[in-house]
C-alpha positions in Angstrom: 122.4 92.9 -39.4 125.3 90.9 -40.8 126.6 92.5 -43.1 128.6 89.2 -44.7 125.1 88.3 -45.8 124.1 91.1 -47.8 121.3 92.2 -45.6 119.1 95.5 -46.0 115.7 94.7 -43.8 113.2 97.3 -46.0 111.1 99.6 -43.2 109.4 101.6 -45.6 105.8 100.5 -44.9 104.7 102.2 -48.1 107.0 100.2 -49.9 105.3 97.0 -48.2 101.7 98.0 -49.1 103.0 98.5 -52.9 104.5 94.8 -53.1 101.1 93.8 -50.8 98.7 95.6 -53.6 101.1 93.9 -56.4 100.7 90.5 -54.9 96.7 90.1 -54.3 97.0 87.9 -51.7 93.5 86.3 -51.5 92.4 84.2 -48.0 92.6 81.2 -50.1 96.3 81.6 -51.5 99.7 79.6 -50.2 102.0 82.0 -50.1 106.3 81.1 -50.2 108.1 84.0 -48.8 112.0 83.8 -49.2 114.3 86.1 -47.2 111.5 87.3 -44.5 114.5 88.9 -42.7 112.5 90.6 -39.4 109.3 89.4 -40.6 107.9 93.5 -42.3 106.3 91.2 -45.0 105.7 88.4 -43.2 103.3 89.4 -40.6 100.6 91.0 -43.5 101.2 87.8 -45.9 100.1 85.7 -42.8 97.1 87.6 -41.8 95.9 87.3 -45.8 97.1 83.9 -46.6 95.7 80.2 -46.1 98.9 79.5 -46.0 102.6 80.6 -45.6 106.0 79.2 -45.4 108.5 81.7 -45.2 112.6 80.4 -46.0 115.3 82.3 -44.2 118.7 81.8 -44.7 120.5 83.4 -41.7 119.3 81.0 -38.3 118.9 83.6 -35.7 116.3 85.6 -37.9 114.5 82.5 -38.8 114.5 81.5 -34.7 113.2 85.1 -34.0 110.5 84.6 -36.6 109.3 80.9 -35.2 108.6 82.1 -31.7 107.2 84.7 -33.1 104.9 82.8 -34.9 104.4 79.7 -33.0 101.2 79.8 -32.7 100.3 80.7 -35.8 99.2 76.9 -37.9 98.9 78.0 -40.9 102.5 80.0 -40.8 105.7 77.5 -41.3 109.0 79.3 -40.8 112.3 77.5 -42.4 115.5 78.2 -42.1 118.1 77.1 -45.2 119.5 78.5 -48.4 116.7 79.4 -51.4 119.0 78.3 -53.9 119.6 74.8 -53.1 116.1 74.2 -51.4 113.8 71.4 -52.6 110.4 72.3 -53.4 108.7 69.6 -54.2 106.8 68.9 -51.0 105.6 72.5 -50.3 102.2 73.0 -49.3 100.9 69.5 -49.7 97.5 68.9 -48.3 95.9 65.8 -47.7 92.2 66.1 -49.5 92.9 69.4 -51.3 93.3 70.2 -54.9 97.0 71.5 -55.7 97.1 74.7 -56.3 100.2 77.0 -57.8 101.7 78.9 -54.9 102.4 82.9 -55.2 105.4 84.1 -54.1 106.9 87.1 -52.3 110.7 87.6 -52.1 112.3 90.6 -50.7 116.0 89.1 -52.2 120.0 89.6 -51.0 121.7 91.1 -53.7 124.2 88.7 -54.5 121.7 85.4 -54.1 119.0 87.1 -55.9 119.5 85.5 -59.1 120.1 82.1 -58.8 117.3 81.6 -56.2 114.8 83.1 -59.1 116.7 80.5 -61.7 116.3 77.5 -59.2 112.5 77.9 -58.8 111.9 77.1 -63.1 112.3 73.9 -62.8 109.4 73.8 -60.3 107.5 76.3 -62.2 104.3 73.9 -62.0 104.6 74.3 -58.9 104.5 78.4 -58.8 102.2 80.5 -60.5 102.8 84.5 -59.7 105.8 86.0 -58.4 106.8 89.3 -56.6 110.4 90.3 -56.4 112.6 92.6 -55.2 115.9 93.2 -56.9 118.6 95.5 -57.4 117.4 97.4 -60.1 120.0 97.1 -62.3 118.8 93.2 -62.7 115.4 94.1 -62.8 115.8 95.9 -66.3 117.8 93.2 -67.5 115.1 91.1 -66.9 112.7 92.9 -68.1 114.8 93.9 -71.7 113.8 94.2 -75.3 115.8 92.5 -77.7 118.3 95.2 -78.9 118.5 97.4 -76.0 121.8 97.4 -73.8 120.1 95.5 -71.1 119.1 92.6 -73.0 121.3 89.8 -72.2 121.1 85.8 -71.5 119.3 86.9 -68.0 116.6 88.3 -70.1 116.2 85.6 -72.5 116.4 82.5 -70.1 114.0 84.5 -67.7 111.4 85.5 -70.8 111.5 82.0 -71.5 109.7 80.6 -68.5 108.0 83.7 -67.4 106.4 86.8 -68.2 108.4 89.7 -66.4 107.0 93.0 -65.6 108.4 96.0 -64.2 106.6 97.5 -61.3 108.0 100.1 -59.3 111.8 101.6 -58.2 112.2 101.4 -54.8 115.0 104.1 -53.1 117.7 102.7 -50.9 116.3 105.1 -48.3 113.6 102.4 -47.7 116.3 100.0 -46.4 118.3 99.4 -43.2 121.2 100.0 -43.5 120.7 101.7 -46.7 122.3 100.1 -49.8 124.6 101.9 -52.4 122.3 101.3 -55.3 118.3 101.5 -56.2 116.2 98.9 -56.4 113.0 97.7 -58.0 110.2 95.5 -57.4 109.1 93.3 -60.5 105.9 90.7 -61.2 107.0 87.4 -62.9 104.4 85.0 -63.8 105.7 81.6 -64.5 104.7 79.7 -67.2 103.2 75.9 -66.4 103.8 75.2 -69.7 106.3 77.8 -71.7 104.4 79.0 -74.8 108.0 78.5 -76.5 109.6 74.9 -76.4 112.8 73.6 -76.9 113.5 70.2 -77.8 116.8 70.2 -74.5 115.8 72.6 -72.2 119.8 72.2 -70.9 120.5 73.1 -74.2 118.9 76.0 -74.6 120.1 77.8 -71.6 124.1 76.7 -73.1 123.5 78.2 -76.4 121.9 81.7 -74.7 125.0 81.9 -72.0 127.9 81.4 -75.5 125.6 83.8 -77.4 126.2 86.7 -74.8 129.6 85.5 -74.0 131.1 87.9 -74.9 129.5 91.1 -76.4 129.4 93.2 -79.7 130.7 89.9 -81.2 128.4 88.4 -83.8 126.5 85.3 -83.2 128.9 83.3 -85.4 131.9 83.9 -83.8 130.3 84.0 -80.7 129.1 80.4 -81.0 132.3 78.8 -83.1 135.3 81.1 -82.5 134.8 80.2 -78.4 137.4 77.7 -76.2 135.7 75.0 -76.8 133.4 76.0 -79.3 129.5 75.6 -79.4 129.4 74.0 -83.1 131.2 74.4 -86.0 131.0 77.1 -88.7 129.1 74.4 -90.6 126.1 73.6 -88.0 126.4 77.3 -87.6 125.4 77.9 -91.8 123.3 75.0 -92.0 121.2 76.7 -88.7 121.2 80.0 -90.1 120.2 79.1 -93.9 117.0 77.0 -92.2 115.8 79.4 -90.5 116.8 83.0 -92.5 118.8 84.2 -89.9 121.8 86.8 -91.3 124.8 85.3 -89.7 126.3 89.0 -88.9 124.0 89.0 -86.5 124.8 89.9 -82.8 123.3 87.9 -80.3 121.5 90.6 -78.5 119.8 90.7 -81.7 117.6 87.8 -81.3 114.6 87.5 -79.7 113.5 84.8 -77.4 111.4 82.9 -80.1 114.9 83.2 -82.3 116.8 81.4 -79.5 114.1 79.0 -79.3 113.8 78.2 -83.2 118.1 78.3 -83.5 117.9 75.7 -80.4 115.7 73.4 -81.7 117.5 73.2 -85.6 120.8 72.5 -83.7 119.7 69.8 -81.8 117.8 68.0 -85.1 121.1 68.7 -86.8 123.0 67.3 -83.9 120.6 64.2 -84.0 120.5 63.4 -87.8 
C-alpha cells in the first residue's frame, strides 16, 4: 500500500459479491474496471465477462496483475491515470456490433470524482455503472433538490445519468481501514440525456456559479460574482421567461430548471 495514493484494497468478499450481484455481469458483457488495485474484483469480472480491461494507476499493481493474467485473452490490464485516459478505442472488435461497456470501479478517494466526470463525454460509449465512493459523495450524488446534499455534483451528474444508491459499505471492509464510510452506487448513463442544453460547456458553468457559494440566492449568485455570470438584466429577462422567483436559492432548482435557465441564456446571449 502507498499511502500517497489513497489506497484502501477492499477484502470483504461479501462486499465483492454485493457490487458482483449489482453489476449482472452476463458472458456476453465488456466489462472496464478502474482501480483493480490486487485484482479482489478483477478475478470474478474475468471469469463472467467476454471481455475485460482493467486501468490501474499505480505500475507495480498493474505489473502484478499482467503476469497474473497473462494468459488470460480476453483480460487486458493497463496501467495509466482514469482521469486523463482516452476511451475511444476500448473494446473495438473487428466484425462485432458495438456494444455499451459496463463498468466496475472500486475508486481512490481523492480521484473519484473527476474519473466519473471524464467518462460523460464518452457516455455512448458506457451504458451501466457500479461505483464505489466515499459516502459522503455518494449522497450528493444521489440528492433531491432542496436537501443539504444537493449541490452542482448532483445536478451535472443527474444530468447525464440516473444515480442510485445501493448499499454503505464499513471501512472495516478495507486495508488499511479508512477514516470515513463508504457506499456503493449504480449510475446508468444516458446515450442521449432526456434533458438537452443548447452548450453542454455552458451548462456545467452556470450549475458550478449557482452553488458557488451557498444560502446566496440565485441572483446574486449568478451577477454579484468576480466576474459575473450575466448581468442583473439577462438574469430578469431569464427568470420572467420561464416563472422562476428570482429569491430563489440555487439548491432550489431542479435539474430540468437548470436545463430550461441554460437554454434561455444562451438564446438571449445569441439574439
Amino acid at each position: 500500500m502507498r499511502k500517497k495514493l489513497g489506497q484502501h484494497f477492499l477484502i470483504d468478499q461479501t462486499v465483492v459479491a454485493h457490487i458482483l450481484s449489482s453489476a449482472q455481469i452476463t458472458s456476453t458483457d465488456h466489462i472496464l474496471e478502474i482501480g483493480p488495485g490486487k485484482g479482489v474484483l478483477t478475478h470474478p469480472l474475468a471469469e463472467q465477462a467476454r471481455q475485460l480491461t482493467a486501468i490501474e494507476y499505480d505500475p507495480l499493481l498493474a505489473e502484478a496483475l499482467q503476469k497474473r493474467f497473462v494468459d488470460d485473452e480476453h483480460v487486458h490490464i493497463l496501467c495509466g491515470d482514469a482521469r486523463y485516459f482516452d476511451y475511444t478505442d476500448l473494446f473495438q472488435e473487428e466484425g462485432s456490433p458495438r456494444q455499451r461497456v459496463k463498468i466496475v470501479a472500486n475508486l481512490p478517494y481523492y480521484a473519484a470524482t473527476p474519473i466519473m466526470l471524464a467518462l460523460f463525454p464518452h457516455r455512448k460509449r458506457f451504458g451501466k455503472g457500479i461505483f464505489m465512493f466515499q459516502k459522503e459523495v455518494a449522497e450528493r450524488l444521489t440528492a433531491s433538490p432542496g436537501s443539504k446534499a444537493y449541490g452542482s455534483l448532483s445536478v451535472i451528474t443527474q444530468f447525464y445519468s440516473e444515480p442510485q444508491y445501493g448499499f454503505s459499505v464499513p471501512p472495516q471492509a478495507f486495508r488499511p481501514q479508512p477514516k470515513v464510510d463508504s457506499a456503493v452506487i449504480t449510475i446508468h448513463l444516458y446515450e442521449t440525456p432526456p434533458l438537452q442544453v443548447d452548450d453542454h460547456d455552458f451548462f456545467t458553468r452556470l450549475v458550478k456559479y449557482a452553488f458557488a457559494t451557498r444560502r446566496k440566492t440565485l441572483k446574486n449568485a449568478l451577477t454579484k460574482s468576480r466576474p459575473a455570470f450575466c448581468t442583473p438584466a439577462q438574469f430578469h429577462h431569464a427568470c420572467d421567461i420561464l416563472g422562476i422567483d428570482g429569491r430563489i436559492r440555487g439548491e432550489e432548482l431542479s435539474v430540468e430548471d437548470f436545463t430550461n435557465l441554460c437554454n434561455t441564456f444562451i438564446r438571449q446571449r445569441l439574439t
